[in-house]
N, CA, C and O atoms as a Tinker XYZ file with bonds, in Angstrom:
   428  protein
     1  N      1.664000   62.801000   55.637000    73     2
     2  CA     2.513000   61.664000   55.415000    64     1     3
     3  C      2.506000   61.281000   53.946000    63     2     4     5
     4  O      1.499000   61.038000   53.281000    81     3
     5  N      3.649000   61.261000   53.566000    73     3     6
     6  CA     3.812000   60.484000   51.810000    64     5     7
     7  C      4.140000   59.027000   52.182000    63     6     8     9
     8  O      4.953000   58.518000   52.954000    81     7
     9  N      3.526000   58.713000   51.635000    73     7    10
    10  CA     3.553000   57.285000   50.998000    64     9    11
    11  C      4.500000   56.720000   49.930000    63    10    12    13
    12  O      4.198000   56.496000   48.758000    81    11
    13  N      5.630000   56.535000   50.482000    73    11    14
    14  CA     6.415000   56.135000   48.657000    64    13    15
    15  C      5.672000   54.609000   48.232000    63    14    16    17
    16  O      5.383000   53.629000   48.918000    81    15
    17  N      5.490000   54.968000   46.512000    73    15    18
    18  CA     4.924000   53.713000   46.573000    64    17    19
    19  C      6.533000   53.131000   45.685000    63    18    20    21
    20  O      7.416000   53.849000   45.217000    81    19
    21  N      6.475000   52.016000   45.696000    73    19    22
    22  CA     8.305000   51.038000   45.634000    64    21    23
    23  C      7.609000   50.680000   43.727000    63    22    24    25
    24  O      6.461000   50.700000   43.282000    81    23
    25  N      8.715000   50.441000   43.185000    73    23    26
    26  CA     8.155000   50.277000   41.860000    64    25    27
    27  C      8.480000   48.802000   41.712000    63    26    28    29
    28  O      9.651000   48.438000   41.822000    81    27
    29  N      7.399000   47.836000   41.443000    73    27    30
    30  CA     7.145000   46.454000   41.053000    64    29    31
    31  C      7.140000   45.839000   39.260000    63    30    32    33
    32  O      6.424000   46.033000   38.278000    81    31
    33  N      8.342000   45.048000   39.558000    73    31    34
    34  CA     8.092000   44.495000   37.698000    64    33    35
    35  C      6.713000   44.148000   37.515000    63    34    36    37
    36  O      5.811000   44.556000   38.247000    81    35
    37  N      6.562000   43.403000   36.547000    73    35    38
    38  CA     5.187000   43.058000   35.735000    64    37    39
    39  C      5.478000   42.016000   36.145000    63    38    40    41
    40  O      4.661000   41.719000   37.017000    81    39
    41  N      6.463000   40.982000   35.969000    73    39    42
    42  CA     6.639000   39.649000   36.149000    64    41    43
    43  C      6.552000   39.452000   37.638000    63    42    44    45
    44  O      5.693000   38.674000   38.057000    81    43
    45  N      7.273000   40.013000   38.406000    73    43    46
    46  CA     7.324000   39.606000   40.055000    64    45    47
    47  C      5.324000   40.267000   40.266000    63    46    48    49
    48  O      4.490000   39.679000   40.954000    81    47
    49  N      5.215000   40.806000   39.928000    73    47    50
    50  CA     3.764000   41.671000   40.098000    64    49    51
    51  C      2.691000   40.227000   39.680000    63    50    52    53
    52  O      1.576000   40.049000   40.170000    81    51
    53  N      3.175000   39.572000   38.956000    73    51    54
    54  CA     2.321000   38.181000   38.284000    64    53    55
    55  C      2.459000   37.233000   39.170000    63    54    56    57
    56  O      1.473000   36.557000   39.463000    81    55
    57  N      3.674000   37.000000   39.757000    73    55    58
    58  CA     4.303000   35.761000   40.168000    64    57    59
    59  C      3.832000   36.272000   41.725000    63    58    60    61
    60  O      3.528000   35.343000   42.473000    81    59
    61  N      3.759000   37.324000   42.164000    73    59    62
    62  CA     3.335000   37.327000   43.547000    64    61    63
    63  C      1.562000   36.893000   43.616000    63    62    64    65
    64  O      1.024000   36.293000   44.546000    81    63
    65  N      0.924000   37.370000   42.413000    73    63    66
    66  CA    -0.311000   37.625000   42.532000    64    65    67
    67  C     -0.933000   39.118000   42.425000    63    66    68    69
    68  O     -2.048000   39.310000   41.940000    81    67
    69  N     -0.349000   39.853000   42.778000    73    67    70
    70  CA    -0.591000   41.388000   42.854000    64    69    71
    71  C     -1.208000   41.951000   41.845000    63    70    72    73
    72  O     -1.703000   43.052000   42.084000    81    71
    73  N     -1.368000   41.382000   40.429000    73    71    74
    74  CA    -1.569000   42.066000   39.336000    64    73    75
    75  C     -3.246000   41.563000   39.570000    63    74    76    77
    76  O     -3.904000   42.483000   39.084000    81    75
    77  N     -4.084000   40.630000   40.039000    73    75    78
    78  CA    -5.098000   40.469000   40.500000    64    77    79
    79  C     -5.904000   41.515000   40.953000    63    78    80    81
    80  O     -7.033000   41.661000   40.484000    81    79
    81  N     -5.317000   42.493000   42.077000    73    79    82
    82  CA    -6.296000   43.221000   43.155000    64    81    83
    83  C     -6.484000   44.574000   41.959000    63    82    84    85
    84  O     -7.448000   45.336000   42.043000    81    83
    85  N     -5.517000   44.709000   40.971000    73    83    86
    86  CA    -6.298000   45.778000   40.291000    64    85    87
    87  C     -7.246000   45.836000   39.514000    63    86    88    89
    88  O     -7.518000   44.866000   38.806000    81    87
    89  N     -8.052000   47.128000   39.464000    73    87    90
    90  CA    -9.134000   47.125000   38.479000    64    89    91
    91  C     -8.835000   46.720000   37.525000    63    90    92    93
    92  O     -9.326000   45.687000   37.070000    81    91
    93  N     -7.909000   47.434000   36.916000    73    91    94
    94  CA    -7.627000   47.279000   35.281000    64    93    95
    95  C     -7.334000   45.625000   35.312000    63    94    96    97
    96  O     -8.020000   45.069000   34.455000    81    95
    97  N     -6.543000   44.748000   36.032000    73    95    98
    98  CA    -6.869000   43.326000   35.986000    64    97    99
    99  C     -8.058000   42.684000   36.106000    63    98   100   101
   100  O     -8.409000   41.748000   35.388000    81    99
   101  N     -8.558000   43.060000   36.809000    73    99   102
   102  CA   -10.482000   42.599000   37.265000    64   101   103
   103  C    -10.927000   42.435000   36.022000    63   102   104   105
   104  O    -11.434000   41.347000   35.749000    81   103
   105  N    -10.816000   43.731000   34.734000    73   103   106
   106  CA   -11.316000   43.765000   33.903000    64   105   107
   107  C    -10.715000   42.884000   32.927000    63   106   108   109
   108  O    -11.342000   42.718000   31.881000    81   107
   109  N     -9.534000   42.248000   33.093000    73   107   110
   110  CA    -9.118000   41.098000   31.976000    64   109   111
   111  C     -9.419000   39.819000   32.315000    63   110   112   113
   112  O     -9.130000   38.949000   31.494000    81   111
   113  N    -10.227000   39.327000   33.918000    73   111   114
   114  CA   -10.427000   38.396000   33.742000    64   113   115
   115  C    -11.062000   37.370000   32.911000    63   114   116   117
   116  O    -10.618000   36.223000   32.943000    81   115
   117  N    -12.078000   37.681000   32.156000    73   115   118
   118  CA   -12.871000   36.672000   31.528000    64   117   119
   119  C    -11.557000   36.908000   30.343000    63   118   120   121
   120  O    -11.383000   35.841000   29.755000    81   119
   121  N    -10.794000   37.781000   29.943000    73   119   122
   122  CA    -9.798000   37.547000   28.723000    64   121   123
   123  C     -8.882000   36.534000   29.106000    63   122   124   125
   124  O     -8.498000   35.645000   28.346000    81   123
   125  N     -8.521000   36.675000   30.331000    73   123   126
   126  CA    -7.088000   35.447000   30.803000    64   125   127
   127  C     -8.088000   34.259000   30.612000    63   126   128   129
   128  O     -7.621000   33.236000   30.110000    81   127
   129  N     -9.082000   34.273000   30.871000    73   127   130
   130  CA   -10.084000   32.949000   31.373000    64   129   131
   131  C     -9.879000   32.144000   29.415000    63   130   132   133
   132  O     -9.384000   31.085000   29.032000    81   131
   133  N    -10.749000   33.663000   28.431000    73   131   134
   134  CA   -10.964000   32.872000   27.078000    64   133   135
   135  C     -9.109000   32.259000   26.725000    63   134   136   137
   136  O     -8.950000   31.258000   26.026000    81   135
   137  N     -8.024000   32.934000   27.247000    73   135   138
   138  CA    -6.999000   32.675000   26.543000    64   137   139
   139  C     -6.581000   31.070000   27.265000    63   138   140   141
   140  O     -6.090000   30.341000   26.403000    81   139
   141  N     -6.673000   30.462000   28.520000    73   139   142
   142  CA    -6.617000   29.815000   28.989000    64   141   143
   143  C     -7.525000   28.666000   28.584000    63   142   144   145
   144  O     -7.087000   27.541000   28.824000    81   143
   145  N     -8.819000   28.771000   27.959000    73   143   146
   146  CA    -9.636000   27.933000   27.893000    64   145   147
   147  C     -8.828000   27.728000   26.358000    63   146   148   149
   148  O     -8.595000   26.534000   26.173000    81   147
   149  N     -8.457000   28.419000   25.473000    73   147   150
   150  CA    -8.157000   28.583000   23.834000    64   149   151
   151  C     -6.681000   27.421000   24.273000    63   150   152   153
   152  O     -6.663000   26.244000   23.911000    81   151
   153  N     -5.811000   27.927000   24.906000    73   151   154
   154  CA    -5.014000   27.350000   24.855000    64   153   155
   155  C     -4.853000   25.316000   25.235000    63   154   156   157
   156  O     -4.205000   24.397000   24.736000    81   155
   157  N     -5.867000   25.452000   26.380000    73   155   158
   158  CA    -6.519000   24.041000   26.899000    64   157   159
   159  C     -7.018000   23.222000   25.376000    63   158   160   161
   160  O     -6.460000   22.164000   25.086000    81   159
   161  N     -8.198000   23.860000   24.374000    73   159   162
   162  CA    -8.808000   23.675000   23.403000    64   161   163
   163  C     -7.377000   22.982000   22.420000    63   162   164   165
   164  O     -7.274000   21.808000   22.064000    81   163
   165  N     -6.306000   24.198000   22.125000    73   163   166
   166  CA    -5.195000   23.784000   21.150000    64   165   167
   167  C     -4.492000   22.593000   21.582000    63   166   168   169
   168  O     -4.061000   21.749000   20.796000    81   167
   169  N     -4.368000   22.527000   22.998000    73   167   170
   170  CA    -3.568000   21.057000   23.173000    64   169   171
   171  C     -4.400000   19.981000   22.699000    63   170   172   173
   172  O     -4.095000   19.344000   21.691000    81   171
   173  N     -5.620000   19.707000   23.496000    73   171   174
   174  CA    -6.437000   18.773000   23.267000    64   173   175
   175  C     -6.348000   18.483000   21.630000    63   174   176   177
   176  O     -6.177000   17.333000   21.225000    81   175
   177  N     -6.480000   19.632000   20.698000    73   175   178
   178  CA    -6.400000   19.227000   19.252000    64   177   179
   179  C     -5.469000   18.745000   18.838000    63   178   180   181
   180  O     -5.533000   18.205000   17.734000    81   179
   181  N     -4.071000   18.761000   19.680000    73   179   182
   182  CA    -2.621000   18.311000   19.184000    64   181   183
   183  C     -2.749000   17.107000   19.328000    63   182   184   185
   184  O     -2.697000   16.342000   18.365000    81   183
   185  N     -2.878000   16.837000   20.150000    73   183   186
   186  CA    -3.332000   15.646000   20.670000    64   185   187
   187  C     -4.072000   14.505000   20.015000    63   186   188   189
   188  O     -3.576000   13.463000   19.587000    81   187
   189  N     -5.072000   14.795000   20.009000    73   187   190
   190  CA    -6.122000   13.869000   18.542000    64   189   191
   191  C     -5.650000   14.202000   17.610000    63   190   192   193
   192  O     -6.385000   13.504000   16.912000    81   191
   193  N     -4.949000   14.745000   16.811000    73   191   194
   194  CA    -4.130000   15.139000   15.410000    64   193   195
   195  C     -3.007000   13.851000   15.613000    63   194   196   197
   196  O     -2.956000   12.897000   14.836000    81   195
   197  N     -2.214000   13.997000   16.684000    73   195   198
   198  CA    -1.034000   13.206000   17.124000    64   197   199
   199  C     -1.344000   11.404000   17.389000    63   198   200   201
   200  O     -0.583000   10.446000   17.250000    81   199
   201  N     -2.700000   11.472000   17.791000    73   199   202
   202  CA    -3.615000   10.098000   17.426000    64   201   203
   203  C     -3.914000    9.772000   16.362000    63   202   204   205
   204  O     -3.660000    8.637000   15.958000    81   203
   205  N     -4.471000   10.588000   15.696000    73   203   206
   206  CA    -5.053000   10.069000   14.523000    64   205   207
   207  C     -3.818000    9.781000   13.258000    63   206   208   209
   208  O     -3.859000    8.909000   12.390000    81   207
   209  N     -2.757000   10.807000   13.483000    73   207   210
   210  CA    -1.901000   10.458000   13.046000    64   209   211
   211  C     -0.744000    9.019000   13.169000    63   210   212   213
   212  O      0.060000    8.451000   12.430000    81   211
   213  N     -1.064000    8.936000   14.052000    73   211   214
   214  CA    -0.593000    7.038000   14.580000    64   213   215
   215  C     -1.336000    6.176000   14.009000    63   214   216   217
   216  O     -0.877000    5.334000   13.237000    81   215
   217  N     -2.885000    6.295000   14.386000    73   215   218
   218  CA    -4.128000    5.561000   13.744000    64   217   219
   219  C     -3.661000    5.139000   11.731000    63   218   220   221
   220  O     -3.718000    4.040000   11.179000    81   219
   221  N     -3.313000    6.269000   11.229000    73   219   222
   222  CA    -3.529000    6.618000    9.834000    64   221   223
   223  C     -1.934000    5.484000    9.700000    63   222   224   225
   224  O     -1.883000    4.366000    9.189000    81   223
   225  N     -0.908000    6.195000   10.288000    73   223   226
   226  CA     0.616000    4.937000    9.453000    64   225   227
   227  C      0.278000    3.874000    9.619000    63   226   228   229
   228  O      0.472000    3.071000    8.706000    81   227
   229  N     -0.562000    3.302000   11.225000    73   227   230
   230  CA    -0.924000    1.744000   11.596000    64   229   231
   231  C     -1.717000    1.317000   10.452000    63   230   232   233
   232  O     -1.268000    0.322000    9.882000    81   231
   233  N     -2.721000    1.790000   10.001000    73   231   234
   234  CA    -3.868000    1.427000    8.652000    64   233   235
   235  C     -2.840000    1.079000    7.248000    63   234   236   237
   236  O     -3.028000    0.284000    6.327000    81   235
   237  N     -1.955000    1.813000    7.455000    73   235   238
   238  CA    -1.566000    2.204000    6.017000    64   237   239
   239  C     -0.560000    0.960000    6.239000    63   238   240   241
   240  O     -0.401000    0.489000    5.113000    81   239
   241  N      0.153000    0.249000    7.120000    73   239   242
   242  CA     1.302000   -0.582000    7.528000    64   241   243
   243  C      0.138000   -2.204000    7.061000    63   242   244   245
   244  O      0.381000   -3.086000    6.237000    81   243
   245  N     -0.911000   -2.065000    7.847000    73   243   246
   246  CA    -1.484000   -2.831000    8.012000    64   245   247
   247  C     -2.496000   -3.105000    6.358000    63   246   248   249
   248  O     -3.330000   -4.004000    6.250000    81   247
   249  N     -2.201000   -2.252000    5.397000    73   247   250
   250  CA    -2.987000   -2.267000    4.273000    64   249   251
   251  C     -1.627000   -2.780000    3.255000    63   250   252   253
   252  O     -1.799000   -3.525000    2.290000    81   251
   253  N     -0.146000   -2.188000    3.699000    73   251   254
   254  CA     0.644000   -3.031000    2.907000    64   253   255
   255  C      1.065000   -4.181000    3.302000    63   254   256   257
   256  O      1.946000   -4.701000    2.618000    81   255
   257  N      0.580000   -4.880000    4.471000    73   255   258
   258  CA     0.624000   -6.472000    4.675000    64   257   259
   259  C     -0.275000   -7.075000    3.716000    63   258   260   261
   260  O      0.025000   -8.055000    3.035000    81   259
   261  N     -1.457000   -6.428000    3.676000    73   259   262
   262  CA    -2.457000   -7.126000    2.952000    64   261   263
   263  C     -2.321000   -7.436000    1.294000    63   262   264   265
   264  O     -2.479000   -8.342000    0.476000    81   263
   265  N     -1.981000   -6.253000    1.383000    73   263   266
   266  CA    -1.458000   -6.364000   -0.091000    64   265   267
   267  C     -0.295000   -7.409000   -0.474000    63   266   268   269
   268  O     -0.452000   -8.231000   -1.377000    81   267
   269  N      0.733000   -7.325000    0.190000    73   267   270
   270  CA     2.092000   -8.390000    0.267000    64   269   271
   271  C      0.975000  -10.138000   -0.011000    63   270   272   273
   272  O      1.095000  -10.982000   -0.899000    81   271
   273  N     -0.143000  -10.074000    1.322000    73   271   274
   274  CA    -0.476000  -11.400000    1.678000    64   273   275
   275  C     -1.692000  -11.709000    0.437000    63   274   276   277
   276  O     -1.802000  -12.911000    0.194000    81   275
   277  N     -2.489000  -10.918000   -0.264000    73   275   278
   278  CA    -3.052000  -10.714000   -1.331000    64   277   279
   279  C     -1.892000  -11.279000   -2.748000    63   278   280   281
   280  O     -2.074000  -12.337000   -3.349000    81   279
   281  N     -0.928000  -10.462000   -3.002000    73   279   282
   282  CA    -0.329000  -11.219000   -3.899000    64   281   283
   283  C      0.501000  -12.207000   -4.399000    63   282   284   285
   284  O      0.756000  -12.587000   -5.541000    81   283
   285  N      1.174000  -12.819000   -2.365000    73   283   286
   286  CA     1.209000  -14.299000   -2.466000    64   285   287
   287  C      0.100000  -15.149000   -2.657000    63   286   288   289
   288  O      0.369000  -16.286000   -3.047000    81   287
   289  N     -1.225000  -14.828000   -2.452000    73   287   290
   290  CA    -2.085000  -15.834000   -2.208000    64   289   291
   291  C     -2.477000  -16.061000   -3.931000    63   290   292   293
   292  O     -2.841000  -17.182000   -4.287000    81   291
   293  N     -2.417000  -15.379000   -4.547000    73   291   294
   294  CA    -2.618000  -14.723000   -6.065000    64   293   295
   295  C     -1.782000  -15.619000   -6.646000    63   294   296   297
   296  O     -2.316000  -16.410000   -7.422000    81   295
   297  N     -0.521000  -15.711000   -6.462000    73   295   298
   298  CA     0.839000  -16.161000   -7.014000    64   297   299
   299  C      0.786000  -17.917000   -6.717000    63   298   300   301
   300  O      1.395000  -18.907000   -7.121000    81   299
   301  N     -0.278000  -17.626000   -5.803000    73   299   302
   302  CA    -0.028000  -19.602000   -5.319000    64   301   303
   303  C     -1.538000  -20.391000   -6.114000    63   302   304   305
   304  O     -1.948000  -21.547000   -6.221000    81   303
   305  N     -1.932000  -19.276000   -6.475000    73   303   306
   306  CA    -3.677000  -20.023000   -7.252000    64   305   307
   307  C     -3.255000  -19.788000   -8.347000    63   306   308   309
   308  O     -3.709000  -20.657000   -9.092000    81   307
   309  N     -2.274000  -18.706000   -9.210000    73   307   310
   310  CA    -2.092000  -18.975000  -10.187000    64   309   311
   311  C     -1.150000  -20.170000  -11.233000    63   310   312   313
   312  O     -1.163000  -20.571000  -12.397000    81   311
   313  N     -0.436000  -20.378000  -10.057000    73   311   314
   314  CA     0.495000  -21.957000  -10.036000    64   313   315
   315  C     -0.298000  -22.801000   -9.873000    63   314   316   317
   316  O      0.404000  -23.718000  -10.300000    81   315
   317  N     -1.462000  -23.408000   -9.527000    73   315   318
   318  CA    -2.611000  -24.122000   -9.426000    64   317   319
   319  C     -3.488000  -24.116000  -10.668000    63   318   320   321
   320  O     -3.915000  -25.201000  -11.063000    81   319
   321  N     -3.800000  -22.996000  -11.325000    73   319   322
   322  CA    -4.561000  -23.529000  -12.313000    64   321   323
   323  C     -3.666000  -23.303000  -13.802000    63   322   324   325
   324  O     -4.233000  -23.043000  -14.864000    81   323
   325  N     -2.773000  -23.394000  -13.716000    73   323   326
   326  CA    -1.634000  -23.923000  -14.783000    64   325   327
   327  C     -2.290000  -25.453000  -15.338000    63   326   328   329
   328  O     -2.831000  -26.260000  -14.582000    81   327
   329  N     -2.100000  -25.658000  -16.900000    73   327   330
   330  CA    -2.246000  -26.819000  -17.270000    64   329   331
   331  C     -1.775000  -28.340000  -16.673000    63   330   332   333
   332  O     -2.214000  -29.470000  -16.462000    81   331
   333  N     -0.549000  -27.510000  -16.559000    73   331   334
   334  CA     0.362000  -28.849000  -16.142000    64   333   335
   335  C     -0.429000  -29.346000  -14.520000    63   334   336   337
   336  O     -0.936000  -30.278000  -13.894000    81   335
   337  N     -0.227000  -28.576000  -14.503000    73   335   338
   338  CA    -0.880000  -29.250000  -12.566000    64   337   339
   339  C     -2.121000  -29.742000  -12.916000    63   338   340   341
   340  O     -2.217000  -30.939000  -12.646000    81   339
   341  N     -3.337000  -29.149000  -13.535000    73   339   342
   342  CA    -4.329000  -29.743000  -13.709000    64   341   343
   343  C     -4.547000  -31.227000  -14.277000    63   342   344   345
   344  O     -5.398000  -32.065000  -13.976000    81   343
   345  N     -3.178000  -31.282000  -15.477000    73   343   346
   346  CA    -2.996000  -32.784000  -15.719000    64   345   347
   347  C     -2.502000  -33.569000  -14.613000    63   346   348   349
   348  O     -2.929000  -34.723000  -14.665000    81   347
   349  N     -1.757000  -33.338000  -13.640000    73   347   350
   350  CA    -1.437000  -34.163000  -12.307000    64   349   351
   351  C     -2.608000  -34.505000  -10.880000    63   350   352   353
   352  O     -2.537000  -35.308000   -9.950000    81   351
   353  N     -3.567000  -33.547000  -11.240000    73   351   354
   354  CA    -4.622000  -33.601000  -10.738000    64   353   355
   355  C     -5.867000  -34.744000  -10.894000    63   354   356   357
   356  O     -6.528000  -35.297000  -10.015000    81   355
   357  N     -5.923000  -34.886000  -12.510000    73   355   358
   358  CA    -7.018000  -35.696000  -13.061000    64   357   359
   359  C     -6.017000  -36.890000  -13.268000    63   358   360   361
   360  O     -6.467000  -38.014000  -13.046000    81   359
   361  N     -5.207000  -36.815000  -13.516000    73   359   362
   362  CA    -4.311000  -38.224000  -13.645000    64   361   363
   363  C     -5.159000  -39.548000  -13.292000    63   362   364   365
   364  O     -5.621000  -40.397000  -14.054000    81   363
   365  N     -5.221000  -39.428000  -11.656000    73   363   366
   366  CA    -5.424000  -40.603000  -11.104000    64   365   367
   367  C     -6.723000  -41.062000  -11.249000    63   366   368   369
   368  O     -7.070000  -42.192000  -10.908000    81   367
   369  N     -7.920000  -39.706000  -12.054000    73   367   370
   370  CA    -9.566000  -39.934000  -12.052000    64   369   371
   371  C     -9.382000  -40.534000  -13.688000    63   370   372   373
   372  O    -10.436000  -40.870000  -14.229000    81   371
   373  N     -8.305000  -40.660000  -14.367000    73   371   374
   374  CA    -7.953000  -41.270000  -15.760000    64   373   375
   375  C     -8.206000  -40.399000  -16.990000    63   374   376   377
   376  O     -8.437000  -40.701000  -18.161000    81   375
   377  N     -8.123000  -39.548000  -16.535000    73   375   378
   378  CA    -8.913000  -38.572000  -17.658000    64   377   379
   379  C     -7.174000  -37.936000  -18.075000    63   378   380   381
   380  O     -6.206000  -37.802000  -17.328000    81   379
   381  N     -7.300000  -37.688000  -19.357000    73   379   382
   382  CA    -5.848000  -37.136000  -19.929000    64   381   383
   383  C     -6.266000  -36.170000  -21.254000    63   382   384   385
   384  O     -7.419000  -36.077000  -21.677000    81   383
   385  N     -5.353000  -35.627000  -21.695000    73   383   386
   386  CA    -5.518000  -34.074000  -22.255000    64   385   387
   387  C     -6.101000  -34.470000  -23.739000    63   386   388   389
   388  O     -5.746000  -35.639000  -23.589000    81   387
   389  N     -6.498000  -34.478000  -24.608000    73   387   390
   390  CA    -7.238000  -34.438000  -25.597000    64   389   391
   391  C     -6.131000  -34.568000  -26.832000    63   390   392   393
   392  O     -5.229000  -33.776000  -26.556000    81   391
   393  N     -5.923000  -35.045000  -27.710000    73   391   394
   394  CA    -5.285000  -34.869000  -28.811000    64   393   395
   395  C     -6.101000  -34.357000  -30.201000    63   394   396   397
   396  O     -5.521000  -34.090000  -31.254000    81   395
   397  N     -7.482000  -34.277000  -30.005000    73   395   398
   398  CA    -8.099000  -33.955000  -31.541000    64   397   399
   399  C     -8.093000  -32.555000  -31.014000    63   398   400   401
   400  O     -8.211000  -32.368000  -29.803000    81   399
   401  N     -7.956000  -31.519000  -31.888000    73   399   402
   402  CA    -8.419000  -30.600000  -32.174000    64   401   403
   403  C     -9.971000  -29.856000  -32.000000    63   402   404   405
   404  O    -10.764000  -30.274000  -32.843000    81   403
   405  N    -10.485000  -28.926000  -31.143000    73   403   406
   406  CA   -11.746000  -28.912000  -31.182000    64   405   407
   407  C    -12.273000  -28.357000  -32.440000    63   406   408   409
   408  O    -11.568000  -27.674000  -33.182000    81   407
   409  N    -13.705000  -28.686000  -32.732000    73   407   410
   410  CA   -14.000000  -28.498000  -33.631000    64   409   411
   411  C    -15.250000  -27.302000  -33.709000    63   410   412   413
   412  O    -16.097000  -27.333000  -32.815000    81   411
   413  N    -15.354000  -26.236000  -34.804000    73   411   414
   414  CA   -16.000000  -24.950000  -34.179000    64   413   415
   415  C    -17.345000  -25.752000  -35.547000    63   414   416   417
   416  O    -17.358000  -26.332000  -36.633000    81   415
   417  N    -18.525000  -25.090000  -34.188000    73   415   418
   418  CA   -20.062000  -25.930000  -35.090000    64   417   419
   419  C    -20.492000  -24.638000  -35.147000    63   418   420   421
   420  O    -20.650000  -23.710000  -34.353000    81   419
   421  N    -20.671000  -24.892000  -36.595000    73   419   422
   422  CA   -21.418000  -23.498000  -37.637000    64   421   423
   423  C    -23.127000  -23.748000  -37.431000    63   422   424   425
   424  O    -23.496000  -24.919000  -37.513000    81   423
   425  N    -24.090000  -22.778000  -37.190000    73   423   426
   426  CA   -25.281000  -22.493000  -37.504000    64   425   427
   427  C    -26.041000  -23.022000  -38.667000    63   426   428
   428  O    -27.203000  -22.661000  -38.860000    81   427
């Protein structure tokens, strides 16, 4: 008795399972296994890349508020210690701006 054997793609041969029961497959398992574990490994890294990359614009968004709120706060103390305000300040303690000239004391 002959046996015809029927000729099977590679793909339907995958998709049934069939490519399993052979030796020569037996022997790629731990390779499908490392390529499967490699590929698991690369997402996971996309992933925390794709985080950290969110992490990094939020810092950087959140470092040019500071800065914005840094050089109003700058802009409002430097209008504060202006002369003029300081004379509106002491006004009412009676104290007023000096008219002599200071005088520099030599050694």
């Amino acid at each position: 008795m002959t046996i015809k054997q029927r000729h099977i793609s590679p793909f339907s041969s995958i998709l049934k399972g069939e490519f399993i029961t052979n030796q020569i497959s037996r022997d790629l398992i731990p390779f499908f296994v490392l390529i499967v574990f490699l590929s698991l490994l690369n997402i996971k890294s996309s992933f925390n890349a794709e985080r950290l990359l969110k992490k990094s614009i939020n810092l950087e968004r959140e470092v040019a508020d500071l800065r914005l709120t840094y050089i109003t706060s700058k802009s409002d103390l430097m209008i504060l210690y202006r002369r003029s305000n300081f004379e509106k300040f002491v006004k009412d303690l009676g104290l007023k701006t000096s008219t002599i000239p200071p005088e520099i004391i030599e050694r």
